[in-house]
N, C-alpha and C positions, 0 to 999 in steps of 0.2 A: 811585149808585142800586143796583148790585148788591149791595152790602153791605146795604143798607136791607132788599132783599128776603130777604136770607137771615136777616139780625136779625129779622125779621117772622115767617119761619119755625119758626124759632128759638123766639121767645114764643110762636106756637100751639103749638106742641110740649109745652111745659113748662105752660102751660095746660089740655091734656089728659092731662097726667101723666107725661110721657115722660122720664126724666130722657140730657141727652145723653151723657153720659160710658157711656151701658149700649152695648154693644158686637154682642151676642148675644142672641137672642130669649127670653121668657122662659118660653114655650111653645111646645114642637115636636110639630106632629102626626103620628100614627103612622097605618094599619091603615083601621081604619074612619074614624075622624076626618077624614084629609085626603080620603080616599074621599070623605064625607060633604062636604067643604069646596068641593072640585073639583066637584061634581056639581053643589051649588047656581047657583058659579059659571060652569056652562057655556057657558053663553050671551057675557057678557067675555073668556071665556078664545077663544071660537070666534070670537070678532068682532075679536077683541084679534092675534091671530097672525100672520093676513096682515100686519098692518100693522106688527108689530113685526120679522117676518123682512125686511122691504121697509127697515125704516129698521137694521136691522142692517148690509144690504149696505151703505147710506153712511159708517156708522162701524167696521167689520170694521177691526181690527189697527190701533187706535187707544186702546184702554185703556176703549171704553162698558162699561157694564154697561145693560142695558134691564132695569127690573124691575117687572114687573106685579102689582100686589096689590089685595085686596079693601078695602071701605069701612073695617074694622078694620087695614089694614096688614097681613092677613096675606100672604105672598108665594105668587103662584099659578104663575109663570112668571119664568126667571130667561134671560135672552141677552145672550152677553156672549164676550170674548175667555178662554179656559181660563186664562192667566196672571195675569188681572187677578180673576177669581173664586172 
């Protein structure tokens, strides 16, 4: 069953264009843009934090990466162990 959901993953992905072997984004926001990007999403990023610092402490020094992003995938917030990121 887990394989199922990740192969499923997998097809939407490549359905919306994503090819998986791309490793690195293919757009990085700078200056005004992430300015711009962060502002929009205030509101997730503010509502999103508590709850990401909370489930941080259960996986602290386990290899998570928590990563929070907008409807496009862009990354708003990244928590996670410094080694693993």
């Amino acid at each position: 069953m887990k394989h199922d959901v990740i192969q499923k993953s997998h097809a939407r992905s490549i359905m919306k264009g994503l090819d998986e072997d791309h490793m690195f984004p293919r757009t990085i926001l700078r200056g005004s843009q992430l300015e711009n990007l962060l502002e929009k999403n205030h509101y997730l990023i503010d509502t999103s934090l508590p709850f990401i610092k909370n489930l941080y402490t259960l996986v602290k020094g386990s290899g998570f990466v928590i990563t929070l992003t907008d409807s496009e995938g862009c990354i708003l917030e990244l928590t996670g162990d410094a080694d693993t990121m």
